[in-house]
C-alpha positions in Angstrom: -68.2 -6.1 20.3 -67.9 -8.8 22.6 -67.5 -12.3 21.4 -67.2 -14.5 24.4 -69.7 -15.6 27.8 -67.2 -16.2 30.6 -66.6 -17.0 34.2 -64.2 -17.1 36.7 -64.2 -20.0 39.4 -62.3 -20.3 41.7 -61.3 -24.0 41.4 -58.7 -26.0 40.1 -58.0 -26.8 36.1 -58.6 -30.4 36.1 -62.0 -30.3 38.5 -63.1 -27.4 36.3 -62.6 -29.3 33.2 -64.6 -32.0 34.4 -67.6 -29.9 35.5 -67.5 -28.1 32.2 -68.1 -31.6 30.7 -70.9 -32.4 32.9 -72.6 -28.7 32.4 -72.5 -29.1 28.3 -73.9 -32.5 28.5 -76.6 -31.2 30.6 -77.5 -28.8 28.1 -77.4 -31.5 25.6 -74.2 -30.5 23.8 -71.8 -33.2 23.1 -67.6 -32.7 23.0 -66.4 -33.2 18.8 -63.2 -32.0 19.3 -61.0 -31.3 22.4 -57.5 -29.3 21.9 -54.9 -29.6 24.3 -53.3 -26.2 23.5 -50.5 -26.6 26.0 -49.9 -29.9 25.5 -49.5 -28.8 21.4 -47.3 -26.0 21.5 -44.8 -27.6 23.9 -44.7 -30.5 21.6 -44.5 -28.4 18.7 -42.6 -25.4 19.6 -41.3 -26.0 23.1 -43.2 -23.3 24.5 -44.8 -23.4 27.7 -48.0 -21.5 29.0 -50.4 -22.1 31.6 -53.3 -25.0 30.8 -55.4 -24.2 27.8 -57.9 -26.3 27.2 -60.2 -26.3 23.6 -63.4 -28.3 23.4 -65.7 -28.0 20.7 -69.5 -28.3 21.6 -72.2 -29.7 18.9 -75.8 -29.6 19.9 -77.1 -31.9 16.8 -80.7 -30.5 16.8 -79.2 -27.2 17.3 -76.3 -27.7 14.7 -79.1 -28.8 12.3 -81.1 -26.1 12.2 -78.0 -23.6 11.7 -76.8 -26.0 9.0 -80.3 -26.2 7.3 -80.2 -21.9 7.0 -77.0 -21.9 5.9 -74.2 -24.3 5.2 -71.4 -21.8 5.3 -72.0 -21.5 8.4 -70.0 -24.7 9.5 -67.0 -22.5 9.9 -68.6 -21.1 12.4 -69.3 -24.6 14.2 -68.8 -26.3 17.0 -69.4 -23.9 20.1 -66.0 -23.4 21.3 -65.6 -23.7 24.8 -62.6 -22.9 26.2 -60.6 -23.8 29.8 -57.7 -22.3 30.9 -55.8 -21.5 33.9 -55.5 -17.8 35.1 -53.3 -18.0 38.1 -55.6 -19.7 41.1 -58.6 -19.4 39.1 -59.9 -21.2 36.0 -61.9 -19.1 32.9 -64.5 -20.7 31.4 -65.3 -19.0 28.3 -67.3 -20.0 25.3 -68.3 -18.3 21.7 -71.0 -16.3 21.7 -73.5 -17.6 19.8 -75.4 -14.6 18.7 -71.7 -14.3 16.7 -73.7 -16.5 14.0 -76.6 -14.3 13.2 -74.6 -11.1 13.6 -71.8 -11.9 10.9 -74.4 -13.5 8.4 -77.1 -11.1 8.9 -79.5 -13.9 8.3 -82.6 -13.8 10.5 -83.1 -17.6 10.5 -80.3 -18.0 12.4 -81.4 -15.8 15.0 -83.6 -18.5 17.2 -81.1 -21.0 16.5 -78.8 -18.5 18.2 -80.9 -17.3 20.9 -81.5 -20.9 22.1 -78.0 -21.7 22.0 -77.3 -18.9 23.8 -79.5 -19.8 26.5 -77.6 -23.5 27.1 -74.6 -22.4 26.9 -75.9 -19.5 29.9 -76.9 -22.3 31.5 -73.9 -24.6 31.5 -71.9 -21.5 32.5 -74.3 -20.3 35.5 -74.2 -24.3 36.9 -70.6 -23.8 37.1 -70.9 -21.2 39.9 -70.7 -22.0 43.3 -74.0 -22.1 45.2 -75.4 -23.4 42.0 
């Protein structure tokens, strides 16, 4: 099964970054958390990689309504959205929220994950050229 909505672009890291941002916020998600995964492994293990970027994505109506079915299902919140280098291009990948219904089998999460699905599409397809 397939757990993640991705894209390629071909742009640079730091730009993409930046019009990830923009995209969520359009969508009305907001940035909780933000993980500089390179940045924490050199620090921590002097290990270096390519940039890996974490950002966690709340939509408060959205979480709410997940949170109100179940509260377990916190672990499972923010969206993760992730940014990382892949030679000259950038990936763009984020959770895929119909991972919430699927693993708790509960049918009210079901809308709450088909309308999440459909901003996080959204950011995603804006992040194409031409778009």
């Amino acid at each position: 099964m397939r757990y993640d909505r991705t894209v390629h672009l071909d742009a640079g890291f730091a730009d993409t970054v930046a019009a990830v941002r923009e995209a969520l916020a359009a969508q009305g998600f907001g940035i909780l958390t933000e993980i500089d995964v390179t940045a924490t492994l050199r620090a921590k293990l002097g290990h270096a990689m390519e940039d890996y970027l974490i950002l966690g994505a709340c939509n408060p109506p959205l979480a709410r309504q997940a949170l109100d079915a179940d509260r377990t299902i916190g672990l499972l919140l923010p969206c993760n959205v992730v940014v990382r280098a892949d030679g000259d291009r950038t990936v763009v990948q984020a959770l895929d929220p119909a991972v919430m219904s699927t693993l708790t089998g509960l049918p009210a999460l079901e809308g709450v994950a088909e309308e999440a699905t459909r901003r996080l599409d959204a950011a995603l397809a804006s992040l194409r050229p031409g778009r």
